[in-house]
N, CA, C and O atoms as a printed pandas DataFrame, in Angstrom:
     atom_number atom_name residue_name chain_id  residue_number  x_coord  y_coord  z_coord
0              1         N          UNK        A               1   25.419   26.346  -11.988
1              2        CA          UNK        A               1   26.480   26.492  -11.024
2              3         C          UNK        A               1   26.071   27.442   -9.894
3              4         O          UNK        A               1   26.145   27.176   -8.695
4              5         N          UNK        A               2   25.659   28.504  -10.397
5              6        CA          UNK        A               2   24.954   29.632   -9.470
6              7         C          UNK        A               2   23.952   29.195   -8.031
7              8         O          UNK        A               2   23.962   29.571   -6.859
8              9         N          UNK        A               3   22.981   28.049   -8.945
9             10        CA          UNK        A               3   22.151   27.128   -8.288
10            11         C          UNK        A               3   22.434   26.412   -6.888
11            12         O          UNK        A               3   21.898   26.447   -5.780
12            13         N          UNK        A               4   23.727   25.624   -7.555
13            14        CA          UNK        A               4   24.715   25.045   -6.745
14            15         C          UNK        A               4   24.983   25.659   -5.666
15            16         O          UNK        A               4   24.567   25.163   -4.619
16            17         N          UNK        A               5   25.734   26.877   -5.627
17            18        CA          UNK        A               5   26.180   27.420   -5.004
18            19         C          UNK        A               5   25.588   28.093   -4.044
19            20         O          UNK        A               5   26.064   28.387   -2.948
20            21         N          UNK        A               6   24.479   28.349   -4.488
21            22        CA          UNK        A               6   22.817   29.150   -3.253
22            23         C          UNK        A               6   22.988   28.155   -2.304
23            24         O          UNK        A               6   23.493   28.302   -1.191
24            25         N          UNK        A               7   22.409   26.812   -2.941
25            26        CA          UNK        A               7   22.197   25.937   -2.013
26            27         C          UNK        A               7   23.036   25.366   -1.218
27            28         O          UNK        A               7   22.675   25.596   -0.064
28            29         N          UNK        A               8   23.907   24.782   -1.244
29            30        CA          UNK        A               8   25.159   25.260   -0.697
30            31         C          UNK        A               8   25.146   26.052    0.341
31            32         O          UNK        A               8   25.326   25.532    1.443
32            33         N          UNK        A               9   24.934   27.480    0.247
33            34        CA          UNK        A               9   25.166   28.556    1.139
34            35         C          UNK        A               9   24.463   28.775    2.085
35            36         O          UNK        A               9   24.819   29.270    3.155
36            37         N          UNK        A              10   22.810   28.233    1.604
37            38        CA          UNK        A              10   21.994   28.066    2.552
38            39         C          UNK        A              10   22.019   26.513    3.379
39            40         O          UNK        A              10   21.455   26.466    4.472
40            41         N          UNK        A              11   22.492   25.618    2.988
41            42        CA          UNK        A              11   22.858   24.264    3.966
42            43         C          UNK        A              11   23.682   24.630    4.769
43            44         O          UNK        A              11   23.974   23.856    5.680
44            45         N          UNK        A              12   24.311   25.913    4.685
45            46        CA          UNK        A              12   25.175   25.763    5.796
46            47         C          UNK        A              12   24.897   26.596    6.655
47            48         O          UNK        A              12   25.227   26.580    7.841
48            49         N          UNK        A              13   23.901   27.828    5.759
49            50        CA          UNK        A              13   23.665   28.568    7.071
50            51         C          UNK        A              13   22.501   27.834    7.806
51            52         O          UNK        A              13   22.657   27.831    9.027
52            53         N          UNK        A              14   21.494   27.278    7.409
53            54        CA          UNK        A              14   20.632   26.276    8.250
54            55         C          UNK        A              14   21.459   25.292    9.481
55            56         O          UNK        A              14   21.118   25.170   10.657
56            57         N          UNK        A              15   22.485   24.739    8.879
57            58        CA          UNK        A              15   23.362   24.074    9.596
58            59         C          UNK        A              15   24.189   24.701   11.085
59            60         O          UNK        A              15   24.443   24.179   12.171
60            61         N          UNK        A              16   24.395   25.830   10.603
61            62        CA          UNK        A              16   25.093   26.915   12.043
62            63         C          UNK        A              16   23.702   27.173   12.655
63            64         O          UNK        A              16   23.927   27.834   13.669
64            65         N          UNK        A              17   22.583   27.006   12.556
65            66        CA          UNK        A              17   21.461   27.316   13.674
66            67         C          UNK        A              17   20.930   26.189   13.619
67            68         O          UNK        A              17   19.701   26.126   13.617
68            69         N          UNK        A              18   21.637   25.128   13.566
69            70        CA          UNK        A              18   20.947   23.997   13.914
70            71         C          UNK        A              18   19.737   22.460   13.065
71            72         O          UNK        A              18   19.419   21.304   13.343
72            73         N          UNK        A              19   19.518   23.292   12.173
73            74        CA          UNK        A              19   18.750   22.488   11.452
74            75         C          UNK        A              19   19.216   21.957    9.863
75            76         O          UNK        A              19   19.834   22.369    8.881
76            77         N          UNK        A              20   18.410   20.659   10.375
77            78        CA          UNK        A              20   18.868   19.542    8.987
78            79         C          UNK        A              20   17.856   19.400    8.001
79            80         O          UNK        A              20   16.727   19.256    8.468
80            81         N          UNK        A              21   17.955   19.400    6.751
81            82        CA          UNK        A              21   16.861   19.082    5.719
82            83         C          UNK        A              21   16.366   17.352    6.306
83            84         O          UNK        A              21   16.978   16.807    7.225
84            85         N          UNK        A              22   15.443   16.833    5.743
85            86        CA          UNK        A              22   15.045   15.146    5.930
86            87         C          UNK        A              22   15.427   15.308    4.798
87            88         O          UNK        A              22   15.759   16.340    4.216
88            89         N          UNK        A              23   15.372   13.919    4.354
89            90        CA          UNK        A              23   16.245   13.055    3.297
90            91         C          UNK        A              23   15.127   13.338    2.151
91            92         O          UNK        A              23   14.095   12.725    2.424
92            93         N          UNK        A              24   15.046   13.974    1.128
93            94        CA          UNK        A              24   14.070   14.142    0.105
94            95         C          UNK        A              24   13.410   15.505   -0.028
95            96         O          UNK        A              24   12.844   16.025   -0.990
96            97         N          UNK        A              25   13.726   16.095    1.663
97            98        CA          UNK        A              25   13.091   17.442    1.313
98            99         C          UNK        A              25   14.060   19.245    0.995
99           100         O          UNK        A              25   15.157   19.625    1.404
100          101         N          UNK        A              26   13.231   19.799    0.296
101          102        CA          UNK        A              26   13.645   20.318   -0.607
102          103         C          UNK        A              26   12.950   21.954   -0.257
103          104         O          UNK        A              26   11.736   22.123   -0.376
104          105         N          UNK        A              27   13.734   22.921    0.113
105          106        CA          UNK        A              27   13.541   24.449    0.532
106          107         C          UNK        A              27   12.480   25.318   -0.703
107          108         O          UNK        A              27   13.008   25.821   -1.694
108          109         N          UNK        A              28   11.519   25.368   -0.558
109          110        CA          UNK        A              28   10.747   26.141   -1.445
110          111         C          UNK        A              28   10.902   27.831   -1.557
111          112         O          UNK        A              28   11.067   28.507   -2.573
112          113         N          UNK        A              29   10.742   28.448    0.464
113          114        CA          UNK        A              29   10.869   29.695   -0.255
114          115         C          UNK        A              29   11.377   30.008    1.367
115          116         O          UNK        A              29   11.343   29.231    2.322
116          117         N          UNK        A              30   11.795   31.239    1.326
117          118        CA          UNK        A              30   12.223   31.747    2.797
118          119         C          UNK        A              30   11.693   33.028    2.962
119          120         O          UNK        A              30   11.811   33.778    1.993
120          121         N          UNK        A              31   11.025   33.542    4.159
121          122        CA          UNK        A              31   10.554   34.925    4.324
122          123         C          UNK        A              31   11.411   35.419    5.358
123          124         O          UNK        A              31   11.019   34.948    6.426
124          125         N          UNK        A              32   12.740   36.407    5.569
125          126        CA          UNK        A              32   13.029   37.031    6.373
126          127         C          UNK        A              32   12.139   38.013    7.070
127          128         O          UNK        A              32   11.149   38.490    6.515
128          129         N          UNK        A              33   12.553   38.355    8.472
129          130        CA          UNK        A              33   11.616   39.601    8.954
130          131         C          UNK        A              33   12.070   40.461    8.763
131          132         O          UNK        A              33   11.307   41.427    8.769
132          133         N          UNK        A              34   13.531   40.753    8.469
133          134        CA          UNK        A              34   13.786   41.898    7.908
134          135         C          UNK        A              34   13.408   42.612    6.695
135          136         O          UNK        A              34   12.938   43.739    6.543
136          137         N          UNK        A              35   13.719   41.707    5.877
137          138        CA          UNK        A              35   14.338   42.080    4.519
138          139         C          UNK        A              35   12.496   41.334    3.835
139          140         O          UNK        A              35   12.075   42.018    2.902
140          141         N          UNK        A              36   11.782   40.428    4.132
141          142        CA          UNK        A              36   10.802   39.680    3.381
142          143         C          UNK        A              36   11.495   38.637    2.603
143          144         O          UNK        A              36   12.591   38.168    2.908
144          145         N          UNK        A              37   10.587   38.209    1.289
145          146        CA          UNK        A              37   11.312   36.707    0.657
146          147         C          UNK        A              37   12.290   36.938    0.241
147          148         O          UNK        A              37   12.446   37.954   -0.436
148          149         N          UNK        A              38   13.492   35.914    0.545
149          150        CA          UNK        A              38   14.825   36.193    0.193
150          151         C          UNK        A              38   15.372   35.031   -0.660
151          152         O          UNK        A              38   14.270   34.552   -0.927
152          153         N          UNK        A              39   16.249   34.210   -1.293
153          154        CA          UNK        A              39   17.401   33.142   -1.971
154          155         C          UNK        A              39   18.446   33.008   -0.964
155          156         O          UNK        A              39   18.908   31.917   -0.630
156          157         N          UNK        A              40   18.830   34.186   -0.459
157          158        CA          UNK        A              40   20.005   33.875    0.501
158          159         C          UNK        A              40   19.474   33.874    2.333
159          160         O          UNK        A              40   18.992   34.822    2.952
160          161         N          UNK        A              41   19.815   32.273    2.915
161          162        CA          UNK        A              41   19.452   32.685    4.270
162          163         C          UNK        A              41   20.516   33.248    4.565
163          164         O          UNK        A              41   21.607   33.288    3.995
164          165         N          UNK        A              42   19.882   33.982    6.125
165          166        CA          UNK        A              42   20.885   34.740    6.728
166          167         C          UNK        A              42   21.061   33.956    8.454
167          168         O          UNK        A              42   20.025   34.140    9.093
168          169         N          UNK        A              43   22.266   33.071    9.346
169          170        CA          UNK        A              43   21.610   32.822   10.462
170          171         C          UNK        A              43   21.446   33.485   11.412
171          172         O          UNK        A              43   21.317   33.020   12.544
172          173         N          UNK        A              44   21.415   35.004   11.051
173          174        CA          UNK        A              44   21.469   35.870   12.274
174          175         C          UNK        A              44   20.224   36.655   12.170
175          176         O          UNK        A              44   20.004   37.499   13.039
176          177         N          UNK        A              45   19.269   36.451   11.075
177          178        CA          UNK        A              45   17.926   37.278   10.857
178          179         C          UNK        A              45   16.693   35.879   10.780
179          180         O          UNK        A              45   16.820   34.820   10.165
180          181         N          UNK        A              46   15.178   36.479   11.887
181          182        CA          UNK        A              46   14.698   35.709   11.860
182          183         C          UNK        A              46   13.710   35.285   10.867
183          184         O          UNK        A              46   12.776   36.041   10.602
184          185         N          UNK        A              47   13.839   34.029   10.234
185          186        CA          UNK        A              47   13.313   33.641    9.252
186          187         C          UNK        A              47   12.492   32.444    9.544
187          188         O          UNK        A              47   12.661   31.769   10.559
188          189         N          UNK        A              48   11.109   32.049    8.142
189          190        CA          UNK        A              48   10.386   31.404    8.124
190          191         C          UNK        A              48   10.807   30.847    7.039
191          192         O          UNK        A              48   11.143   31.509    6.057
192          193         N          UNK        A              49   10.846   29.262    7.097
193          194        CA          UNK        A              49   11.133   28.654    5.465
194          195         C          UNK        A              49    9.942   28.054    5.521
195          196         O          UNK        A              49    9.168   28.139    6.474
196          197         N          UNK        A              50    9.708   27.254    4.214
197          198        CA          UNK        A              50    8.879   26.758    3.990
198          199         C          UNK        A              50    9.740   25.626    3.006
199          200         O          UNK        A              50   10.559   25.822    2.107
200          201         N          UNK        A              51    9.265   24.550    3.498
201          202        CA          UNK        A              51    9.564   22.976    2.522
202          203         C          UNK        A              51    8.546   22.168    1.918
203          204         O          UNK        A              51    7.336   22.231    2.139
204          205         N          UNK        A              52    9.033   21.553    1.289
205          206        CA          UNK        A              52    8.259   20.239    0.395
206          207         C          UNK        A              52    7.526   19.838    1.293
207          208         O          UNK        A              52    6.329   19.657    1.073
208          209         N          UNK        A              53    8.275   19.530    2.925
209          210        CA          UNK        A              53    7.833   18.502    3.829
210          211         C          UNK        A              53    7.526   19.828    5.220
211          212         O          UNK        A              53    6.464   19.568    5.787
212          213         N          UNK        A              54    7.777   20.282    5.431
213          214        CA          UNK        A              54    7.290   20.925    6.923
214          215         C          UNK        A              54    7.743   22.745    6.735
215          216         O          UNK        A              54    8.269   23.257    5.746
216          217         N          UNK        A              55    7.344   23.413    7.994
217          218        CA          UNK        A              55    7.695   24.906    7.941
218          219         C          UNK        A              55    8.160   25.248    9.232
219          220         O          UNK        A              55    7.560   25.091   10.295
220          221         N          UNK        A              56    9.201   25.693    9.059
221          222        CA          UNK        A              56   10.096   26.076   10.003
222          223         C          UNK        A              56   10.377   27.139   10.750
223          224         O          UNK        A              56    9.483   27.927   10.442
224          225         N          UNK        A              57   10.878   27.525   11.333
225          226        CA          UNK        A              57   10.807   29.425   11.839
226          227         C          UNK        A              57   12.089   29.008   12.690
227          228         O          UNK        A              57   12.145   27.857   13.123
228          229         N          UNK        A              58   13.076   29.870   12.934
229          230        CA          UNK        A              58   14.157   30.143   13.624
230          231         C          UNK        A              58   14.511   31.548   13.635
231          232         O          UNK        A              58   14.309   32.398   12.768
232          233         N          UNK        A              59   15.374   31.699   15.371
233          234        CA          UNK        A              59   15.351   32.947   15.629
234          235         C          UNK        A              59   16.468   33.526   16.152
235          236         O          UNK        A              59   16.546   33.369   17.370
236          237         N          UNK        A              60   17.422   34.185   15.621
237          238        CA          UNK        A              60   18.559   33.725   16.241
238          239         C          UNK        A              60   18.583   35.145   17.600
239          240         O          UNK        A              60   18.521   36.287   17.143
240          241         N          UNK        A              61   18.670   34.992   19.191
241          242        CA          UNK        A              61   19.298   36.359   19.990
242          243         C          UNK        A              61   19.682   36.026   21.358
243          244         O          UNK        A              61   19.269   35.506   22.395
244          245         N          UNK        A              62   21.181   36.878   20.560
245          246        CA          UNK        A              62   22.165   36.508   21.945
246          247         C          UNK        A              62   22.740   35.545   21.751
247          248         O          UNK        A              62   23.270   35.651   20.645
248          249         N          UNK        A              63   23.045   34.267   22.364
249          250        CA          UNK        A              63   23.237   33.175   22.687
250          251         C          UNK        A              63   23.049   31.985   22.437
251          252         O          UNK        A              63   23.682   30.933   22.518
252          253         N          UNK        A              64   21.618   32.479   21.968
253          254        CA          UNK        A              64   20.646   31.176   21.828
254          255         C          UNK        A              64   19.737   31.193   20.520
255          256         O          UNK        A              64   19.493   32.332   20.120
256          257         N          UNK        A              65   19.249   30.264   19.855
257          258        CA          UNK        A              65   18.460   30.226   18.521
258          259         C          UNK        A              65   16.916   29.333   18.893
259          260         O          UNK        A              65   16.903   28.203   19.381
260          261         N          UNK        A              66   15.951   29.960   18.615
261          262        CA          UNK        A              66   15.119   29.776   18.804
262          263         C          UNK        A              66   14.189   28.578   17.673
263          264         O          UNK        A              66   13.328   29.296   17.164
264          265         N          UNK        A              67   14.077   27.644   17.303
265          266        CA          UNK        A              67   13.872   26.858   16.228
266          267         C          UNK        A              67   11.964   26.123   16.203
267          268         O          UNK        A              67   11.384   25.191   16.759
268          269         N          UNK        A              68   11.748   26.758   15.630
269          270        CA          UNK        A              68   10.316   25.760   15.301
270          271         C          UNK        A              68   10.082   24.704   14.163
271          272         O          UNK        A              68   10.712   24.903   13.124
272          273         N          UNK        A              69    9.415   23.816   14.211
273          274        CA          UNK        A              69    8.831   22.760   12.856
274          275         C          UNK        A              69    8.228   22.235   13.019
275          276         O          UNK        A              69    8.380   21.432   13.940
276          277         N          UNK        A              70    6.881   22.254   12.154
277          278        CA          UNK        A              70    5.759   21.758   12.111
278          279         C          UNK        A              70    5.660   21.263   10.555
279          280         O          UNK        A              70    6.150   21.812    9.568
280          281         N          UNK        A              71    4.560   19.568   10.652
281          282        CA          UNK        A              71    4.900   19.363    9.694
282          283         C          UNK        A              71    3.514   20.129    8.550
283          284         O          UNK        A              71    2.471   20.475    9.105
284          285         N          UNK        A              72    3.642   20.297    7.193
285          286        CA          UNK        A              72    2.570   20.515    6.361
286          287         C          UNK        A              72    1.226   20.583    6.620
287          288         O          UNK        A              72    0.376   21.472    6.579
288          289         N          UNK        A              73    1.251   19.317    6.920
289          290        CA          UNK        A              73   -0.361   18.490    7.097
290          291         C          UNK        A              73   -0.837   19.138    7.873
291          292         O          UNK        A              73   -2.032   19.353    7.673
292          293         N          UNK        A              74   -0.228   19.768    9.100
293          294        CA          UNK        A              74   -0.786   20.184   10.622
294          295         C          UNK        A              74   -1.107   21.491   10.470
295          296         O          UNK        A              74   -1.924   22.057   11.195
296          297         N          UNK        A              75   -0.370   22.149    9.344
297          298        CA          UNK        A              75   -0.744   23.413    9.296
298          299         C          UNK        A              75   -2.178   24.168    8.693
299          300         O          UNK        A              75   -2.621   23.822    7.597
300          301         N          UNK        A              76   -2.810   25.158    9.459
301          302        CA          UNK        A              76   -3.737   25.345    8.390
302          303         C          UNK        A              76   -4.085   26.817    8.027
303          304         O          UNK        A              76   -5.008   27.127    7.275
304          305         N          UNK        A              77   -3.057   27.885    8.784
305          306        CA          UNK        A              77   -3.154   29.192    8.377
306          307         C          UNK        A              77   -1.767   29.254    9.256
307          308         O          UNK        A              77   -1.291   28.406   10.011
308          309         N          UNK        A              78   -1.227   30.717    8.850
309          310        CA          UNK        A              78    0.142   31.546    8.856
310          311         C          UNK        A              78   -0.614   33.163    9.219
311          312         O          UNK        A              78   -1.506   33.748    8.604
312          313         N          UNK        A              79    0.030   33.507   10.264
313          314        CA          UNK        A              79    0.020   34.595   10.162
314          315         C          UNK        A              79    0.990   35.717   11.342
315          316         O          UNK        A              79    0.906   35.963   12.546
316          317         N          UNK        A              80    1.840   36.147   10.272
317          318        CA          UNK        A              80    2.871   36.687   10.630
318          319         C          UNK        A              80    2.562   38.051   11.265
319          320         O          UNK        A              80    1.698   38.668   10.642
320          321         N          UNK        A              81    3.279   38.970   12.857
321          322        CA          UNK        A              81    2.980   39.839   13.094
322          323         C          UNK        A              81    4.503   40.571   13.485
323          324         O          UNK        A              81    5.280   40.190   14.360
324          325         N          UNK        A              82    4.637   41.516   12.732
325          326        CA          UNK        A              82    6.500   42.061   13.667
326          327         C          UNK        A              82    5.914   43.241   15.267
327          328         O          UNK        A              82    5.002   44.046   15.454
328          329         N          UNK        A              83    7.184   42.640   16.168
329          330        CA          UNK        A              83    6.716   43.344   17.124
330          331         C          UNK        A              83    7.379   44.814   17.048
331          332         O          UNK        A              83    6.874   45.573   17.875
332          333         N          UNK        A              84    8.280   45.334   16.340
333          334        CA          UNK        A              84    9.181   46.521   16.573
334          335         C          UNK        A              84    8.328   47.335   15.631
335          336         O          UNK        A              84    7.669   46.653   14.846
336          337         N          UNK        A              85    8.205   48.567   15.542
337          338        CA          UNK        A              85    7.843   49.761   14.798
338          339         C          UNK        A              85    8.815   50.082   13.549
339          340         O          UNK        A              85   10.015   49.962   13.795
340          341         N          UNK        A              86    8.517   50.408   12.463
341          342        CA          UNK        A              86    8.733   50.815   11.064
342          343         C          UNK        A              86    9.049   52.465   11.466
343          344         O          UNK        A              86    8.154   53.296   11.617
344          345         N          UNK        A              87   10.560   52.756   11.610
345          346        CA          UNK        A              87   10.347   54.145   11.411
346          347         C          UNK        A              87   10.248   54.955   10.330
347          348         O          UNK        A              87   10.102   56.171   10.452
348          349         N          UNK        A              88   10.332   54.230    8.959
349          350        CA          UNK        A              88    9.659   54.800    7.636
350          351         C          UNK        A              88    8.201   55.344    7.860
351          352         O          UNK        A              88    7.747   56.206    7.107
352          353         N          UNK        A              89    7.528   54.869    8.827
353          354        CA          UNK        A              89    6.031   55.194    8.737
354          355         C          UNK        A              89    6.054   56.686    9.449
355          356         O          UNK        A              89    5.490   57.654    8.940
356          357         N          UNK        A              90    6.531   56.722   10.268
357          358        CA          UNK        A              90    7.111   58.417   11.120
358          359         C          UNK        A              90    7.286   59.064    9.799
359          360         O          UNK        A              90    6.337   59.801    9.529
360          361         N          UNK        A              91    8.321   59.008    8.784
361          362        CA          UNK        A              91    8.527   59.692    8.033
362          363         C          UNK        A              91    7.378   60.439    6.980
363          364         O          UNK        A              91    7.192   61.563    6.516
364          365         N          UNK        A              92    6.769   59.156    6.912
365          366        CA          UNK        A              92    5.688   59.142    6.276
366          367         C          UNK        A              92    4.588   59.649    6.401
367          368         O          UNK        A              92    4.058   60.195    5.433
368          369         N          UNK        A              93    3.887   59.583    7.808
369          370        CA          UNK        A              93    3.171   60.639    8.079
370          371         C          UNK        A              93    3.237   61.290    8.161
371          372         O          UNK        A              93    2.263   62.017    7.969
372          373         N          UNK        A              94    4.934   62.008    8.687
373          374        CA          UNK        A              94    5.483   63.922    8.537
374          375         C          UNK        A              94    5.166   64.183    7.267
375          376         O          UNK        A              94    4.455   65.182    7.152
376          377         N          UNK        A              95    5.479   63.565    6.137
377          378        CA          UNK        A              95    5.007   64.012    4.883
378          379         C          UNK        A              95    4.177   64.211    4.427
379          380         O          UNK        A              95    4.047   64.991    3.483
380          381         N          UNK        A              96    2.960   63.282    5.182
381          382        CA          UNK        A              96    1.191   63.781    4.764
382          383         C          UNK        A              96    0.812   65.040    5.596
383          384         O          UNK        A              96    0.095   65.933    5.146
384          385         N          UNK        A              97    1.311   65.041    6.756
385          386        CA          UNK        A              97    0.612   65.468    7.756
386          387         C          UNK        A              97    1.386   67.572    7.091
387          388         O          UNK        A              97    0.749   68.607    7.287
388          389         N          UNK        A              98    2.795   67.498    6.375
389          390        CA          UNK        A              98    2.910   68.764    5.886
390          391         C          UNK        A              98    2.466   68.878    4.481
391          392         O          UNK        A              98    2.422   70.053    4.119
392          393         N          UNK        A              99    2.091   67.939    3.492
393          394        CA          UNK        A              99    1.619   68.212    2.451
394          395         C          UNK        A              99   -0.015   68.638    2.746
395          396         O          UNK        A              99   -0.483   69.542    2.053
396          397         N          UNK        A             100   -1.024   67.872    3.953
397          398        CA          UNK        A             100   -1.939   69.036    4.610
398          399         C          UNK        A             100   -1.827   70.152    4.789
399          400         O          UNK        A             100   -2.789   70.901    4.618
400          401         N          UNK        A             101   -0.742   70.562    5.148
401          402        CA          UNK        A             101   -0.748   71.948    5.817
402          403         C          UNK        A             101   -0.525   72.987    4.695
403          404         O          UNK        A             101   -1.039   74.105    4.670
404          405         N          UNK        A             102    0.284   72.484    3.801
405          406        CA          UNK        A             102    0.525   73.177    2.282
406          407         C          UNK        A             102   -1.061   73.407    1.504
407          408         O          UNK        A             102   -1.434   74.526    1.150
408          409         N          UNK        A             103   -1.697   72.455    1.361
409          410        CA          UNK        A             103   -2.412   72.399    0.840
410          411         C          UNK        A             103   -3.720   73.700    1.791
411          412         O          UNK        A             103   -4.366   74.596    1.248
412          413         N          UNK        A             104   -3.713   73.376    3.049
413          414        CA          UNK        A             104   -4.794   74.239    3.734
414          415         C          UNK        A             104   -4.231   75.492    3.385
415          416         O          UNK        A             104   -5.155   76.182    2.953
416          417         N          UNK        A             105   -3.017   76.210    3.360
417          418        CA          UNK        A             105   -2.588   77.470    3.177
418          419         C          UNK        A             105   -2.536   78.058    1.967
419          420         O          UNK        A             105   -2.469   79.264    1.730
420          421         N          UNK        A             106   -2.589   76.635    0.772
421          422        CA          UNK        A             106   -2.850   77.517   -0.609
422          423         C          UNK        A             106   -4.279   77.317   -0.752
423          424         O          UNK        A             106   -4.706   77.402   -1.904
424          425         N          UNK        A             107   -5.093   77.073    0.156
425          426        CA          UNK        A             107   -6.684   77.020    0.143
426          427         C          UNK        A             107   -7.140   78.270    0.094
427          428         O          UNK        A             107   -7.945   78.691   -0.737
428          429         N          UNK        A             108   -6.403   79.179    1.393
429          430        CA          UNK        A             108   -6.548   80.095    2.171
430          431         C          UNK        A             108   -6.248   81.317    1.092
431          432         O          UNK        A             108   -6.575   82.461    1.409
432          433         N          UNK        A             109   -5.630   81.064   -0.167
433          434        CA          UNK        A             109   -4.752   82.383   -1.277
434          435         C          UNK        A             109   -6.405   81.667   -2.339
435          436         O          UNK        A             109   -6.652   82.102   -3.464
């Protein structure tokens, strides 16, 4: 039932940005750019599906939705790049960059 109901949820959000399954094909996996592989689409986050039969990419901003599909056969590498900055990584280097400084000052004792 659960099953049911995914799918379901995702036909329709495919459906509000525009796109139709073909007759036989069948959603394998979805990579959000937000969030990474997800079960639930979202039509307001941009995602890559992948099908039985072709791979898709849609984008939703502003106004307008941005939609790609290409079929299987044509494809022969993927490679995904995000354009916005991770501000976890800021955080992250404040944390190396003072666990250095800890470390040089109990060098110094």
């Amino acid at each position: 039932m659960i099953e049911t109901s995914r799918y379901m949820s995702n036909a329709a959000a495919l459906k509000r940005v525009g796109i139709r399954l073909l007759p036989g094909e069948q959603m394998d996996a979805a990579v959000e750019l937000e969030s990474g592989l997800t079960d639930e689409l979202e039509p307001s986050h941009a995602t890559l599906l992948l099908t039985n039969r072709r791979m898709i990419r849609y984008a939703a901003g502003g106004h307008r939705i941005d939609t790609i599909s290409v079929a299987l056969e044509d494809v022969q590498a993927v490679e995904v790049k995000r354009g916005e900055r991770n501000r976890q990584w800021v955080f992250v280097g404040l944390v190396f960059i003072g666990g250095g400084f800890l470390l040089g000052l109990l060098s110094l004792f």
